[in-house]
VOGU-3710 file (C-alpha; in Angstrom, 3 decimals, decimal comma):
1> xxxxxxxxxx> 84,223/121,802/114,416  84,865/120,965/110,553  81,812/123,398/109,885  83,525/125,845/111,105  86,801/125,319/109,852  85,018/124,728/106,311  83,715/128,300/107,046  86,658/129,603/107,474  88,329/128,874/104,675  85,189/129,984/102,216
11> xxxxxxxxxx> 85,153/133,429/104,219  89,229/133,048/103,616  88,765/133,557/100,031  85,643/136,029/99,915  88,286/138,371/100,618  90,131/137,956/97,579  87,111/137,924/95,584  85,400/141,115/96,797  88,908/142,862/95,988  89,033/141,298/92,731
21> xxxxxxxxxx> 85,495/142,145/91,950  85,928/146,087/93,546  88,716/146,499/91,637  87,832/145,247/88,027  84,046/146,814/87,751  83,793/150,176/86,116  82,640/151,366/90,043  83,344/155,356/90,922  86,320/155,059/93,231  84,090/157,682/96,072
31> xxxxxxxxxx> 82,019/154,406/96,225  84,703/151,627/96,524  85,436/153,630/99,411  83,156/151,890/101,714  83,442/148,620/100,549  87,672/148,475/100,785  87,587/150,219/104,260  84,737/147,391/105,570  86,497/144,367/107,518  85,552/141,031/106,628
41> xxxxxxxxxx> 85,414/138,759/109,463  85,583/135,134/108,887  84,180/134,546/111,702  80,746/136,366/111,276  80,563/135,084/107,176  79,819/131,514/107,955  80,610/130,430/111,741  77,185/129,918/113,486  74,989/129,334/109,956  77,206/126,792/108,549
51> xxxxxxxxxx> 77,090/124,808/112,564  73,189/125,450/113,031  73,223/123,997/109,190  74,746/120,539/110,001  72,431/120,202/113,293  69,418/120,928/111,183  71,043/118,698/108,167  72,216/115,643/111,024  68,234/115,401/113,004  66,805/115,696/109,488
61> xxxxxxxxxx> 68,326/112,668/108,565  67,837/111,114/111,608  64,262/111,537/111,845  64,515/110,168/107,985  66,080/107,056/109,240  63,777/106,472/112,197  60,421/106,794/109,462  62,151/104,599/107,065  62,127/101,615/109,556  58,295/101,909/110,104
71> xxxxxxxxxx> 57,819/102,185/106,265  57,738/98,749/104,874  60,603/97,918/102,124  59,300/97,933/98,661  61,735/95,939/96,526  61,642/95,625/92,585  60,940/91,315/93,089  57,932/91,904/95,524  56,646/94,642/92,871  57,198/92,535/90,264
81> xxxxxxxxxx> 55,163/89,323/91,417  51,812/91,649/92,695  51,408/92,027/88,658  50,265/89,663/86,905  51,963/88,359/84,369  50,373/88,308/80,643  50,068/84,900/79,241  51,830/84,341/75,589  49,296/83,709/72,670  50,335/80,869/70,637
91> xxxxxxxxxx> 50,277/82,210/66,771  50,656/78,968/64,154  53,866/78,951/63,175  55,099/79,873/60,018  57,779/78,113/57,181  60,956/79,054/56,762  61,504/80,633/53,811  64,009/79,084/50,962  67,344/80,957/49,999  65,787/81,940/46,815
101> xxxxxxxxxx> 62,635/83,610/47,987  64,485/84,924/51,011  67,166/86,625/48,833  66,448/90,165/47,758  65,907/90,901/44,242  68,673/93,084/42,851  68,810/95,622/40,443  71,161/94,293/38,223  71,699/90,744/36,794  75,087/89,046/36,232
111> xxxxxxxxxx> 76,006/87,727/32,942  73,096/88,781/31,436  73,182/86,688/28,274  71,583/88,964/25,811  73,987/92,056/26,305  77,591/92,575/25,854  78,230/94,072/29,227  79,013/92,345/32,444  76,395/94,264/34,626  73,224/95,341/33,208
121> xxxxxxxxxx> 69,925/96,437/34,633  67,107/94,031/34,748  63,610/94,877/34,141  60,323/93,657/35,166  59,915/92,246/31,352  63,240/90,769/30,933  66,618/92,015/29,913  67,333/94,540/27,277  70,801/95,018/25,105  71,563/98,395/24,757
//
């Protein structure tokens, strides 16, 4: 019964379309003819498909339903303990570095005591005045 009311209202506005779509194409009016004059019958659009439809839709799923309780389950913790696991490898562990080899070298030195400026660049042989 809903299929067919669903139907109903779908054919209920095809009508308005097809006049909307007759009416705004660049269609010889000797050929728009035909189309306005031709009833549209909500009925015949979608009564019987749409119902023959949801019987083939409702034992589809049923059918479905009775294979899936044949068909053992296949959950994600059964799947996960039929693989086996790999085993850590034990690498020697290393020291910590200290603050002053972890720091990153920078570009420029503070208070560079041979220049007059504040910031200066350092170099791989020392620092330069400029």
């Amino acid at each position: 019964m809903t299929a067919q009311s669903i139907g109903r209202s779908m054919a209920s506005l095809v009508v308005p379309e097809r006049h909307f779509w007759l009416t705004l194409t660049e269609i010889k009016d000797a050929d728009k003819v035909p189309f306005l004059d031709s009833p549209v019958s909500p009925t015949g659009l979608f009564g019987p498909a749409v119902e023959g439809f949801a019987k083939r839709f409702t034992a589809s799923q049923k059918s479905s339903q009775a294979i899936r309780h044949f068909l053992p389950k296949c959950s994600s913790s059964s799947a996960d303990s039929s693989r086996p696991k790999p085993v850590p490898t034990q690498q020697p562990a290393k020291p910590a570095p200290s603050a002053a080899q972890s720091a990153p070298k920078s570009r420029w030195s503070w208070n560079s005591p041979q220049t007059t400026s504040i910031l200066s660049p350092s170099t791989p042989f020392g620092s330069m005045s400029l």
